[in-house]
DOTOR-181720 format. One line per 4 residues: number of its first residue (from 1); for each residue x, y, z of C-alpha. Coordinates in nm, 4 decimals. Layout:
BEGIN
NUM	X,Y,Z; ... .
END
This chain:
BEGIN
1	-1.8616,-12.4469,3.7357; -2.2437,-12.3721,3.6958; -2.3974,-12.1076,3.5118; -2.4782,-11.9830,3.8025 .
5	-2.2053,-11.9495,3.9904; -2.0640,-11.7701,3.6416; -2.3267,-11.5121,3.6965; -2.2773,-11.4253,4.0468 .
9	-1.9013,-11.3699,3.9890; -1.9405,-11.1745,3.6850; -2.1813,-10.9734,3.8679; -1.9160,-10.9178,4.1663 .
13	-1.6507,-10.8328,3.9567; -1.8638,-10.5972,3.7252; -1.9939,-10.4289,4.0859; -1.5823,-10.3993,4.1678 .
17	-1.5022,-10.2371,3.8521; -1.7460,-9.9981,3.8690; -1.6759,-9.8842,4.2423; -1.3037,-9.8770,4.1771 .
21	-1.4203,-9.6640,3.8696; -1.5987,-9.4275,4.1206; -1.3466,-9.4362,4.3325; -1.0515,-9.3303,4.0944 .
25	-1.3128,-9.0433,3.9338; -1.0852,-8.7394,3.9263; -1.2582,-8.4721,4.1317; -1.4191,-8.2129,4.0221 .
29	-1.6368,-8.4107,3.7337; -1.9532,-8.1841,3.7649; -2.0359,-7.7867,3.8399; -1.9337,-7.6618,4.1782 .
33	-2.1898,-7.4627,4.3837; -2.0488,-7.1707,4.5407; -2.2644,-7.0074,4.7956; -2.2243,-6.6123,4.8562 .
37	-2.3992,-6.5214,5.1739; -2.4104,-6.1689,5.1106; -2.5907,-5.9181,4.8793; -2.4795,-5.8710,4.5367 .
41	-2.2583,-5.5672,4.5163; -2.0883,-5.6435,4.8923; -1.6926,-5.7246,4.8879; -1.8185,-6.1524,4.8756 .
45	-2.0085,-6.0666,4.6035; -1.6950,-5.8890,4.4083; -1.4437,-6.1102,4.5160; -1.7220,-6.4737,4.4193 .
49	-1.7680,-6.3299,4.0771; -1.3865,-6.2567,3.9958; -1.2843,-6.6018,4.1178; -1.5918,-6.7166,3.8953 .
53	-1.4041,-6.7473,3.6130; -1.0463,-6.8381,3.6741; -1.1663,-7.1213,3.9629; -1.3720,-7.2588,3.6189 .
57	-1.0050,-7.2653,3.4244; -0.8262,-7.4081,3.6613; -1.0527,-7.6595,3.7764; -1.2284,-7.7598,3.4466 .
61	-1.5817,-7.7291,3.5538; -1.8136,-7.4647,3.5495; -1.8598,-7.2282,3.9267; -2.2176,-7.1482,3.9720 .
65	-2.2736,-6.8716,4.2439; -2.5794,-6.9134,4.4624; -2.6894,-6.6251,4.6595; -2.8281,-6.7450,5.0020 .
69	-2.8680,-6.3890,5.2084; -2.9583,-6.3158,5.5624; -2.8253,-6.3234,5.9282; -2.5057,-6.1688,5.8454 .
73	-2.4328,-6.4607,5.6829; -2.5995,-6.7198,5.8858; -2.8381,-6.8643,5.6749; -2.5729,-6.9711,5.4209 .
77	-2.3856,-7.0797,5.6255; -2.6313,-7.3281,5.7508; -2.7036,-7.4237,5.4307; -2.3133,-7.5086,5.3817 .
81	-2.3224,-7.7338,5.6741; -2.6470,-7.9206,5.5196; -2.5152,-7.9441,5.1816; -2.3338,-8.3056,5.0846 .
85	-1.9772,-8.3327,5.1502; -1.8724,-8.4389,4.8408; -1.6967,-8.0822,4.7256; -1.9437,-7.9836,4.5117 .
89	-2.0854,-7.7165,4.7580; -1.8858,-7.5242,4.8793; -1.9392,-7.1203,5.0362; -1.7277,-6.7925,5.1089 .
93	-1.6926,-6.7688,5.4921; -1.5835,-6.4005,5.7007; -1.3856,-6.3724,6.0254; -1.5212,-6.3110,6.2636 .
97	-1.8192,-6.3629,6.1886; -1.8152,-6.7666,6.2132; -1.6776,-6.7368,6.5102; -1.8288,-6.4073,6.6910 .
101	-2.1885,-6.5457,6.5520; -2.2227,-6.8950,6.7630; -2.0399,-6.7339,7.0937; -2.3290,-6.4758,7.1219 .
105	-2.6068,-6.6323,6.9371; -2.8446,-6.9747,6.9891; -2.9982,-7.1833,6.7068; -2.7968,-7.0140,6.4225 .
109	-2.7969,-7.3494,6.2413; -2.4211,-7.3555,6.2188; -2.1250,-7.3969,6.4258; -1.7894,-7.2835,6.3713 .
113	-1.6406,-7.6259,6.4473; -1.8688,-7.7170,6.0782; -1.7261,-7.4847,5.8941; -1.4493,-7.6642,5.7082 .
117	-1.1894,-7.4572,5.5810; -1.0604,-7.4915,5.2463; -0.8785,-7.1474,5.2153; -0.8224,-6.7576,5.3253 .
121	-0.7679,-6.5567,5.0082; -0.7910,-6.2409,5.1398; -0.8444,-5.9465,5.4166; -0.9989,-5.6147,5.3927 .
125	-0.9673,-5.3473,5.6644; -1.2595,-5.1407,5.7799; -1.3168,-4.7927,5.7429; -1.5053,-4.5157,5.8618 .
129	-1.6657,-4.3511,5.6346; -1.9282,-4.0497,5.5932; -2.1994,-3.9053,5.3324; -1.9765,-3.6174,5.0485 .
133	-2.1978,-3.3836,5.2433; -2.1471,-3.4587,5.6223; -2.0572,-3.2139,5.8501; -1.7723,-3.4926,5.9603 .
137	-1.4261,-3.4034,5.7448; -1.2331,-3.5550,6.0146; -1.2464,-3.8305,6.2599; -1.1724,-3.5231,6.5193 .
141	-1.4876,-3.3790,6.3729; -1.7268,-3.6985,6.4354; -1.5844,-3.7962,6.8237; -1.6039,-3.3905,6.9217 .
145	-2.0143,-3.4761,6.8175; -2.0384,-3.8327,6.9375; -1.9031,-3.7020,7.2914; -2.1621,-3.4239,7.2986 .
149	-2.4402,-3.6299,7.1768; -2.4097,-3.9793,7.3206; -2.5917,-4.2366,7.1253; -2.7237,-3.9805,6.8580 .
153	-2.4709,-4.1123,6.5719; -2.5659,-4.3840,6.4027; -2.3142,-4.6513,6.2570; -2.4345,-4.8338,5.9453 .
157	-2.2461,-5.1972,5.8821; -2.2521,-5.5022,5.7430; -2.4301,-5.7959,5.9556; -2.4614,-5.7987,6.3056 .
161	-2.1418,-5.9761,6.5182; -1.9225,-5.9563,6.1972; -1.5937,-5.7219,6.1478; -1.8403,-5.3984,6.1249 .
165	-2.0463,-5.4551,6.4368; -1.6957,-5.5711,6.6260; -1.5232,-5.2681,6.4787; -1.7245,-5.0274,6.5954 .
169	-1.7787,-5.1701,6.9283; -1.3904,-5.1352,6.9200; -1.3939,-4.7919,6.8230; -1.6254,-4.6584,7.0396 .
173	-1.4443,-4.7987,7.3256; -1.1105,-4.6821,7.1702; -1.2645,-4.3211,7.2088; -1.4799,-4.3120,7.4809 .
177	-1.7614,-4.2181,7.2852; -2.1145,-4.4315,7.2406; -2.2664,-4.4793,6.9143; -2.5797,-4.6561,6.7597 .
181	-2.4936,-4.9868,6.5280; -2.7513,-5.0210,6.2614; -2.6788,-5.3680,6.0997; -2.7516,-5.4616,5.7272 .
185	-2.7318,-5.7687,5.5435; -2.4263,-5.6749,5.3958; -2.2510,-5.4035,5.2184; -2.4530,-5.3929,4.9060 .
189	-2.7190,-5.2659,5.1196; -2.4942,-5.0661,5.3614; -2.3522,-4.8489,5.1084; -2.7440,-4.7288,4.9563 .
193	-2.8212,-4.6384,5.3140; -2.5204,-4.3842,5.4082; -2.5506,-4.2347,5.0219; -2.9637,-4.2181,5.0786 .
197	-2.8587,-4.0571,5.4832; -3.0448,-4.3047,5.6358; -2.7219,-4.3597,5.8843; -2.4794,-4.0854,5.9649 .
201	-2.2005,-4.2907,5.8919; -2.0425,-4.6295,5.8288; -1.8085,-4.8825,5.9637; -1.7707,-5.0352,5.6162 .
205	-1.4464,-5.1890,5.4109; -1.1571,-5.0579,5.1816; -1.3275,-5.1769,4.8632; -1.6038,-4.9869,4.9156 .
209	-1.4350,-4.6249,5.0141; -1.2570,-4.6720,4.7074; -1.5630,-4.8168,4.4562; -1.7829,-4.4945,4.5670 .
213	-1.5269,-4.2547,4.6349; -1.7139,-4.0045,4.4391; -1.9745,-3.9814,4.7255; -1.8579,-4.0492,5.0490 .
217	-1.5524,-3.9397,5.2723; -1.3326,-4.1651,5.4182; -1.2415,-4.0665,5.7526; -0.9731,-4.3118,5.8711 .
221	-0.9156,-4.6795,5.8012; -0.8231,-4.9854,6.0920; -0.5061,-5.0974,5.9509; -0.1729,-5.0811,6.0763 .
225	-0.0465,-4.9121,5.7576; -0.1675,-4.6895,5.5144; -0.3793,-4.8748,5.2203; -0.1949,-4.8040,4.9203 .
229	-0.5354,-4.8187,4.7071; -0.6472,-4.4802,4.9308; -0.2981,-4.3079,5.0191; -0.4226,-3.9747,5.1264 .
233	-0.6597,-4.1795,5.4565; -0.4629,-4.1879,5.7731; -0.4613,-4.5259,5.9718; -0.6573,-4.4634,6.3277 .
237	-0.3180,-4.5512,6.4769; -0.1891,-4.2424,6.3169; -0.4603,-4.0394,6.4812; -0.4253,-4.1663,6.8100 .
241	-0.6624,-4.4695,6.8581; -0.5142,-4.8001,6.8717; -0.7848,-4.9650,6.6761; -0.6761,-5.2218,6.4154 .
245	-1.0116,-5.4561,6.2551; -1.1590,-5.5951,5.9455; -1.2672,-5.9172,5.7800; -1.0875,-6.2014,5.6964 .
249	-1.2480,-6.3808,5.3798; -1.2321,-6.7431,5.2575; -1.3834,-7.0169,5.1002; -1.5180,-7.3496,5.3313 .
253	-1.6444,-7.7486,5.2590; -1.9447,-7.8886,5.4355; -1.8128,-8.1188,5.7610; -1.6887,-8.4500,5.6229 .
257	-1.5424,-8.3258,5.3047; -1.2554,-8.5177,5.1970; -0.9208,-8.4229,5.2824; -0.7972,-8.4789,4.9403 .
261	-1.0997,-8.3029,4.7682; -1.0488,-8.0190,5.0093; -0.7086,-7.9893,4.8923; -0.7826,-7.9702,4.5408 .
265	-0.9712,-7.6793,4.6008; -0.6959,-7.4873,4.7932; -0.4561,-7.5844,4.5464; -0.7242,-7.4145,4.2842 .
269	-0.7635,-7.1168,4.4840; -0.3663,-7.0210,4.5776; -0.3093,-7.0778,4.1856; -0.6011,-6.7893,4.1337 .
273	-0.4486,-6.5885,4.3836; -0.1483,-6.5992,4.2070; -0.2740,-6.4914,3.8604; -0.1360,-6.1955,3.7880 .
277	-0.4379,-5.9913,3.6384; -0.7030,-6.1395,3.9323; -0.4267,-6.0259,4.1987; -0.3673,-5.6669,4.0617 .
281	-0.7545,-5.6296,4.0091; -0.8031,-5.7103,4.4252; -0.5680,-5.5455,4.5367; -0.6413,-5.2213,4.3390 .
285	-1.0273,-5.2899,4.5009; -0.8759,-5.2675,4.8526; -0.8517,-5.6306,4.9077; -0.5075,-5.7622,5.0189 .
289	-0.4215,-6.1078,4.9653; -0.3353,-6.3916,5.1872; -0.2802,-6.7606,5.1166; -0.3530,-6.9859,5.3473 .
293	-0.4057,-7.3677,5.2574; -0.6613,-7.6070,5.4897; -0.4258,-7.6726,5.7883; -0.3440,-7.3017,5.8059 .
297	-0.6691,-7.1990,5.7943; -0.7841,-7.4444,6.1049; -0.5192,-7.2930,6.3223; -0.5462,-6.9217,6.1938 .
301	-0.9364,-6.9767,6.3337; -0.8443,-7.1427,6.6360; -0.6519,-6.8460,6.7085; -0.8931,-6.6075,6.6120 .
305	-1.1506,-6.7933,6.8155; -0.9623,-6.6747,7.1548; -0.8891,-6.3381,7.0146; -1.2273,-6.3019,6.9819 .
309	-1.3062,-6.4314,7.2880; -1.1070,-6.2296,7.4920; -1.2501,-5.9467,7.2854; -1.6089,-5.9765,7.3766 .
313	-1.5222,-6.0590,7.7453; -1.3476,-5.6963,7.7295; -1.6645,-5.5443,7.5446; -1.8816,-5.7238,7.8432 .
317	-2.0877,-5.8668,7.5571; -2.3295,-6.1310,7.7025; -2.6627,-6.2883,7.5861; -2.9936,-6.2284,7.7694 .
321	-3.3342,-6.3655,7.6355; -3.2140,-6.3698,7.2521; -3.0692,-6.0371,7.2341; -2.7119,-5.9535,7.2473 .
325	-2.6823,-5.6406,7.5057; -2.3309,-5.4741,7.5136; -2.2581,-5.2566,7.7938; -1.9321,-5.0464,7.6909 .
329	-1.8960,-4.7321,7.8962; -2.1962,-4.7671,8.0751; -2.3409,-4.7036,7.7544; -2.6242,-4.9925,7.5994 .
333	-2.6585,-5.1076,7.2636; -2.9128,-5.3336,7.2008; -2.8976,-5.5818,6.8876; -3.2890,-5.7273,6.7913 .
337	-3.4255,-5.9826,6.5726; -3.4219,-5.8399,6.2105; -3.7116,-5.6333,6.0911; -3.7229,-5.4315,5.7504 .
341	-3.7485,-5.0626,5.7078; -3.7980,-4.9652,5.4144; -3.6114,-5.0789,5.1455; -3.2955,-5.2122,5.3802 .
345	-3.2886,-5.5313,5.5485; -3.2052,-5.4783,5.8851; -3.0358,-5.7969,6.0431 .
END
């Protein structure tokens, strides 16, 4: 056999060992990305920097979190969808929001369908909540005013078509009263603006009536059953509204991710959520935890996705020349492009 012909197989079976190599590499080798579309301070934020940590000890590799803010979570998003699919990216995602955003908006950069699930760790109700000092101490308080001054309330939440903006949609239709959403781009600029009384009130979450309980009243929170972080704040059911919302909270893969990278990454995440010290600290934050692996996850959306659906048709939400008008008791509430006021970003 020539020299030659040596060569050229030695080449081919170096070029074979070193894909198989490749191939067999146990996943994850480097850092993992993970991409927090929210401001620092907001329940992503809390629950991203807790899982920092214990996703670095189970999986061996270091977690960087990179912030990328704006569109209620949009822009991330889109960036998740960009990003290589080779698990090394990876981003917390919200219900509705990735599913409420591309039924009532065009050119978000994102799809829901792109968003690949890897796993829902957890759900937080939302809450009404007012300034220490507001005339409001009950929710009887706030619809008596928001009947007798249509409009004149304002609502602070977190991003616009996510669990606030739905919520209080909701509500208002729940009461027969109309209200004025003010969206921010997330909760860690939400909460500044109620304690500063630049919004009457806010359609925020659990975590936050209980991290600033010190300076703002909680008037009633959209669960089913009492919270047993905040005991002492009846459920809206309780008071007569049959108004049950919030956000569901997760962590998603860039389209074509690898079904068995994808699972490593659930598998990572349900043995977090079952750490003992990282549960008890969520749960006493308001969070309640849920554990739901890839498949479960795709269906839990799918489902969601006609919930949703049906919910808009019901709130007559429709699109007309890139603003989202809602007509709800003959009352309008206009959504526009973001614009800044201040110090708050207004999405």
């Amino acid at each position: 056999m020539s020299k030659k012909v040596n060569y050229i197989l030695f080449v081919i079976v170096l070029w074979l060992s070193l894909f198989s190599m490749n191939v067999m590499a146990e996943f994850p080798e480097n850092y993992i990305n993970y991409i927090v579309c929210f401001n620092p301070g907001g329940e992503s934020d809390l629950t991203a920097k807790l899982q920092q940590q214990t996703l670095k000890e189970v999986l061996g590799v270091d977690v960087e979190i990179k912030y990328k803010i704006g569109g209620g979570g949009a822009v991330g998003w889109s960036k998740l969808v960009q990003a290589e699919p080779d698990g090394y990216t990876v981003a917390g995602f919200n219900l509705p929001h990735i599913i409420l955003q591309p039924l009532v908006k065009a050119d978000l950069g994102y799809s829901t369908e792109e968003i690949k699930p890897v796993f829902i760790f957890e759900f937080t109700p939302n809450i009404l909540a007012v300034h220490k000092g507001s005339e409001f101490k009950t929710l009887e308080d706030f619809i008596n005013y928001a009947k007798e001054n249509p409009g004149i309330i304002t609502v602070g939440g977190s991003g616009s078509y996510s669990a606030n903006h739905l919520g209080t949609l909701k509500f208002d239709q729940a009461a027969d009263i109309k209200t004025t959403y003010i969206p921010f781009t997330g909760s860690g600029e939400a909460v500044p603006a109620l304690l500063g009384q630049h919004v009457s009130t806010l359609m925020t979450y659990t975590t936050m009536g209980i991290r600033h309980s010190d300076e703002m009243r909680v008037l009633a929170v959209a669960a089913d059953e009492r919270v047993p972080a905040m005991p002492d704040v009846p459920t809206f059911k309780e008071l007569g509204y049959d108004y049950v919302e919030g956000a569901y909270r997760g962590m998603a893969a860039p389209p074509g991710t690898p079904d068995d990278v994808v699972q490593k990454l659930a598998d990572a995440n349900r043995a977090v959520n079952k750490m003992p010290g990282f549960k008890n600290k969520l749960e006493n934050m308001g969070f309640q935890i849920i554990n739901m692996g890839p498949k479960e996850s795709e269906e839990f959306i799918k489902e969601r996705f006609e919930y949703y659906k049906k919910i808009l048709a019901e709130l007559d939400i429709k699109i007309e020349k890139n603003k989202a008008i809602t007509e709800v008791n003959k009352g309008i509430f206009l959504q526009s492009p973001s614009y800044r006021r201040g110090n708050y970003a207004w999405e």
